[in-house]
N, C-alpha and C positions, 0 to 999 in steps of 0.2 A: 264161430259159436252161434248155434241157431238156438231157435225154441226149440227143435224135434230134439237135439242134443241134449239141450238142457232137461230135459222130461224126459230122457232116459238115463241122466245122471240121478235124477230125483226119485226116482225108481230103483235101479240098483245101489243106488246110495242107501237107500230105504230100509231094503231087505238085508242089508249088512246089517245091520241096528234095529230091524225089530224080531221078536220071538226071544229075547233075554228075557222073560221075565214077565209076569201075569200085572203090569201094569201099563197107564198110556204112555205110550213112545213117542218123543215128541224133537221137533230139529227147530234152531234157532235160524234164522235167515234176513243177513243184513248186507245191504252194498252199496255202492259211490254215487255218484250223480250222471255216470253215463244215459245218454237217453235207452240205448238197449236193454239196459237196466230195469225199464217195464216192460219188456219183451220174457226176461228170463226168468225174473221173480214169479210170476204166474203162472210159465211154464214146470219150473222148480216145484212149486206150492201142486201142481197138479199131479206133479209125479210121488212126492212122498206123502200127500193124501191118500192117493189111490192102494199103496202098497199099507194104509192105516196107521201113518203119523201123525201127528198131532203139531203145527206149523206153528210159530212165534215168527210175525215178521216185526220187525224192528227200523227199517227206514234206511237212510244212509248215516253209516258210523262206522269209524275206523275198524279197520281190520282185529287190531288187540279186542275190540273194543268186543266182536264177535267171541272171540275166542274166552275172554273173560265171562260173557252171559250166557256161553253153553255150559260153562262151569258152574256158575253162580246157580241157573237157574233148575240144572242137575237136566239140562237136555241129553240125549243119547249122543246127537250131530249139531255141529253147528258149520254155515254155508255163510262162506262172504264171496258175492260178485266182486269182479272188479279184476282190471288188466294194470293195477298199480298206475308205475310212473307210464303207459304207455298214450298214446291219443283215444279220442273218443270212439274212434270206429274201432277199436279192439275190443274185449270183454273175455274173459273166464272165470273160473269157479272154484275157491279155495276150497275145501275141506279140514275142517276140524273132531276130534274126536271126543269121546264124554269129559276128557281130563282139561281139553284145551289145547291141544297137544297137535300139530299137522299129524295126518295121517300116514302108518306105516305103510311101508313100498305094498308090501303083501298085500294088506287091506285095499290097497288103489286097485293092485292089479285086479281082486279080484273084482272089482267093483264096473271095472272095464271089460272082462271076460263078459260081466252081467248085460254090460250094454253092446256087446257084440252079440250075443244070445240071449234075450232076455225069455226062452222057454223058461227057467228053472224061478225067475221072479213069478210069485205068485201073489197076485192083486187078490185085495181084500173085498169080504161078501161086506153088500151095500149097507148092512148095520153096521159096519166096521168102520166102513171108510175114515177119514182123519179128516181134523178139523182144522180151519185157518184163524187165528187171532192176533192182531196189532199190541204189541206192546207198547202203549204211550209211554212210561217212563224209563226205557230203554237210557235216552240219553241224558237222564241226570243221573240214571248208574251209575254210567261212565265214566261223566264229570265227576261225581264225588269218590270215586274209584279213581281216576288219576291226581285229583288233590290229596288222596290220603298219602301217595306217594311222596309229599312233599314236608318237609320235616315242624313238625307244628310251633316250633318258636321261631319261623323266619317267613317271613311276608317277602315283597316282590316290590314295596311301594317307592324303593328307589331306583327303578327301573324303567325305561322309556324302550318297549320291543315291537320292533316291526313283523310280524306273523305273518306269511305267505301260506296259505290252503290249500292251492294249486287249482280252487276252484272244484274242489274234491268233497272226501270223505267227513273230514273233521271240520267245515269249512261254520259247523255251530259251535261244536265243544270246545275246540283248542282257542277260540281268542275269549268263551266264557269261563274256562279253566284260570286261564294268565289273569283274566279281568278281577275275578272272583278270589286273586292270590294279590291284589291291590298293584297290578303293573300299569303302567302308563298302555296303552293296546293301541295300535295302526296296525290297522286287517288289512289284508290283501286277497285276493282270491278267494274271496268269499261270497262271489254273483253268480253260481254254478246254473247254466240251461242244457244241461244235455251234451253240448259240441266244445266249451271251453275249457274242461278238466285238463289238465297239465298243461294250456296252451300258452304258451312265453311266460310259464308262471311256474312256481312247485319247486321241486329238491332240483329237476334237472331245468330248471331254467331262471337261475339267481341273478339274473342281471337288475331286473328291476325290483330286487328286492333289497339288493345293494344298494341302487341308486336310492331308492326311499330312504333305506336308514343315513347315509349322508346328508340327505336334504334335511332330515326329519332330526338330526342333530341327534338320534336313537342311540342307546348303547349299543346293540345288537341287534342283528336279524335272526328268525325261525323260518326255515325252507319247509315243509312236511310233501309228501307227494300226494298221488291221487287216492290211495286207502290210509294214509299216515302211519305205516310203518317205514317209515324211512324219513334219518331227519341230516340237515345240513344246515350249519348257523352263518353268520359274518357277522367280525367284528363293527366296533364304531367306526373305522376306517374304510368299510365297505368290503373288507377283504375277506374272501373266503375260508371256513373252519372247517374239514371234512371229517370223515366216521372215523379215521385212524385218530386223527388228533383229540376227539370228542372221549375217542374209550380211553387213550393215553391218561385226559387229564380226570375221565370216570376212575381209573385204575390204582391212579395215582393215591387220588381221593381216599379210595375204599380201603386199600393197603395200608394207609396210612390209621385208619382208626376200625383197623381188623376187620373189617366187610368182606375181604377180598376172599372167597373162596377159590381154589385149585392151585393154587400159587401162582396165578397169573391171567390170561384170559386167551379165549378162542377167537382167530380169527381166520380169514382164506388165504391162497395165493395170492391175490391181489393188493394184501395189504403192504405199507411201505415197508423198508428194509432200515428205516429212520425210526418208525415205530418200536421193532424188534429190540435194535438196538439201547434204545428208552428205555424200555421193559426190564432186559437182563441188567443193565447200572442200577436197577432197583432190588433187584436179586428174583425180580420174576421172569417167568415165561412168555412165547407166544408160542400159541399151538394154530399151525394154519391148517385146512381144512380146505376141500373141493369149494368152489365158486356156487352159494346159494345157502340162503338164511337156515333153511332143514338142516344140512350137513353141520353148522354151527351149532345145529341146539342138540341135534344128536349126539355131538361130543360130549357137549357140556355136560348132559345128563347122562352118559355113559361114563362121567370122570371127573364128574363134581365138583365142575366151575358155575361160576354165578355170574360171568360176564361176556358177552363174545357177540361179534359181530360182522361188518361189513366197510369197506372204505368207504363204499356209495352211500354208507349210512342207515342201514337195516345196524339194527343196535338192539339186543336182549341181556334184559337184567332181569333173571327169573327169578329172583327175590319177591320180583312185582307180577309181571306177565313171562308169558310160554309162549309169548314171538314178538317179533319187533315190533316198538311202541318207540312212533320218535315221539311223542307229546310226555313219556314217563322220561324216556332219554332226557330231553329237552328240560326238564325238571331237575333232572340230578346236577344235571349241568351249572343251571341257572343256581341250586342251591350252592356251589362251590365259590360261585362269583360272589353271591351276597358275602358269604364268609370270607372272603376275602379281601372284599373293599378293591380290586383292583380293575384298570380294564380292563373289558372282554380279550382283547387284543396281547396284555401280558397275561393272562388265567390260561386261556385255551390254545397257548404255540408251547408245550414243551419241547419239544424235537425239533432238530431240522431236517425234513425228508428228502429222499435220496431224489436227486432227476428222475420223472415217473413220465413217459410217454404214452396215452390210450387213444388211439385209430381203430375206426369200425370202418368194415366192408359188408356192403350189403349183398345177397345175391341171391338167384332168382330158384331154378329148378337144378343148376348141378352146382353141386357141392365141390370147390375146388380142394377143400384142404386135402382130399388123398390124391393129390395130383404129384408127380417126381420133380416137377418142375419148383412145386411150391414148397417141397422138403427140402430141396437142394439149399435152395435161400434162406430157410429155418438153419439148415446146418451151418453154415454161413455165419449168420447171425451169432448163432451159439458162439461159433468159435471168436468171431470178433470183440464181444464183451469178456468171453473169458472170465475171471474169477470177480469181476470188477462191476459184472451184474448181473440180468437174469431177462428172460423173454417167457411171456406169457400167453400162449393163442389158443384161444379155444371158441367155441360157439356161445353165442349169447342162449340163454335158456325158456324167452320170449319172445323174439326178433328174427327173423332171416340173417341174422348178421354175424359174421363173424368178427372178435374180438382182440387186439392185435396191444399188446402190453409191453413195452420196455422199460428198465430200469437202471440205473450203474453211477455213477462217479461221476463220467464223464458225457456231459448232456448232449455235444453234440455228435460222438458216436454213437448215443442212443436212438436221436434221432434220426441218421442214417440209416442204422439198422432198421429200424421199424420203416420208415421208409419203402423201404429196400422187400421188404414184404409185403407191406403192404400194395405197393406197386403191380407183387407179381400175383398175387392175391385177387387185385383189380382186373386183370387180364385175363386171368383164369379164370373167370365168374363169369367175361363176358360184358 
């Protein structure tokens, strides 16, 4: 991700979204605390000037948090930087559309055809050009946009939570949010300089945010990643609550006092076979869906659920937001607990899930998975779990890496199996 890239995404992005219409066009633009993050913003801002947009930049704030003030503020686009849960030397470029809504396949494509040829972009005469302006109050939007999600006769004040930022995106709103709802707050991840975003810290690195809440004698812990749509908690015990278990007991909740749109909720392949089973003893659904948060909201909205998600914890309740929002997540959650007086630890395990095994291989320029070698031992696999579970291998959709998932009854045949692949996987990459 360079500037020259990014300055031709901000140009053909541009020209998708202006000429609707005899007023100023204008795109919202927010992202994390990576340091390349002043590299793109200005690159970004240079590109949808020039084709005679009209810029809002807004700072770093969660991902939802984007996608909310291209709606609010009736932008054409809204642009969040940011490589999520990934390290600091990464960077890319969400897109959002006037509704709030990720954008359609169509739409991207064409938007890529523009930055492979950008003859037919036609940049605006110098009266035209678009203008740059700071939104200061961006992030008490937000703030007060995610407390309204929280139900107004229930406070927080008997709550002691430990908040991990990742050193990211929400690393001001989500422990002013909790603060401002009267919770006991220990911030973590909240010293962002450019290189420490997700670093031993965030959704994918809960160790110390476990051990805090143990020391810290906390009810629970708040994981958020590096843009904060993705949320993962822990009990007072320090033990981990993930996205299946979080929507179970969302699910549960909304069913219970008729929230629950679709008769059930959206979630991927990857979610547990413990969850599913939860869901139907309730008389609902789970609809799984390709692997990435898009394919979940698509459903939803093509079939008129109001809840669906991810196991890793990308979590959308579109009642509130139109992408994952683990700081609204994280709210519904916490309102459940209050009503119920109990520990986070009995509120948030309904289920017990199946033995789940995930191995990553990484690799470089050839791509093993269409290798014979490497189907042989997928087929293998298949047949050795038999009805008793399931294998899961696909490419990560960020990472060089491929993804290597087992699941069944019986943990330690799981674990051979995956194994067993992943081994040949290893080889075959090189």
């Amino acid at each position: 991700m360079t500037a020259e890239i990014a300055l031709k995404v901000g140009k053909a992005a541009g020209k998708q979204f202006t000429g609707r219409g005899e007023y100023r066009h204008r795109v919202v633009i927010g992202k994390d605390t990576r340091l390349s993050g002043y590299m793109i913003e200005p690159a970004l801002t240079a590109g949808f000037t020039s084709v005679g947009m009209d810029v809002i930049l807004v700072g770093p704030l969660p991902t939802p948090a984007i996608a909310m003030l291209t709606r609010s503020l009736r932008a054409d686009l809204g642009v969040m930087i940011s490589a999520s849960h990934n390290p600091f030397e990464d960077n890319g470029i969400k897109l959002f559309g006037p509704d709030g809504y990720k954008l359609s396949d169509q739409v991207e494509l064409a938007i890529e055809a523009d930055m492979d040829d950008d003859s037919n972009v036609v940049l605006a005469d110098p009266s035209l050009l678009g203008r740059a302006t700071r939104l200061d109050d961006a992030r008490g939007r937000y703030i007060e946009f995610a407390k309204s999600s929280f139900p107004r006769n229930q406070l927080l004040n008997d709550l002691k939570i430990v908040v991990d930022c990742a050193n990211g995106a929400a690393y001001k709103v989500a422990p002013t949010v909790l603060w401002e709802l009267e919770a006991d707050v220990i911030s973590m991840g909240v010293s962002p300089d450019g290189f420490n975003i997700n670093k031993g810290c965030g959704s994918t690195a809960t160790e110390a945010m476990c051990r805090r809440v143990v020391e810290e004698g906390a009810h629970l812990g708040i994981a958020l990643d590096g843009d904060a749509d993705r949320l993962i908690m822990c009990d007072e015990k320090g033990e981990l609550i993930d996205g299946d278990q979080l929507m179970a007991l969302i699910a549960a909740s909304w069913h219970e006092r008729d929230l629950l749109r679709g008769g059930g909720l959206v979630a991927t392949v990857m979610s547990n076979m413990g969850l599913e089973k939860f869901l139907n003893g309730k008389g609902l659904d789970l609809v799984r869906t390709n692997v990435g948060d898009r394919y979940v909201v698509e459903h939803m909205r093509a079939h008129g659920y109001n809840l669906g998600g991810e196991q890793s914890g990308h979590m959308v309740l579109s009642d509130y937001s139109t992408t994952g929002d683990g700081l609204i997540a994280a709210l519904q959650i916490l309102s459940v607990i209050v009503d119920q007086g109990k520990p986070v630890s009995e509120v948030c395990r309904n289920f017990d899930p199946y033995p789940q095994i995930l191995k990553n291989v990484r690799y470089a320029d050839r791509d093993p998975m269409g290798l014979e070698a490497v189907q042989t031992v997928i087929r293998a696999g298949e047949q050795r779990l038999g009805d008793t579970g399931r294998l899961l291998i696909r490419k990560s959709g960020t990472e060089p890496l491929i993804r290597v998932m087992g699941e069944g009854e019986d943990i330690d045949l799981v674990t051979h199996v995956v194994d067993d692949i992943v081994h040949e996987l290893t080889q075959a990459a090189g």
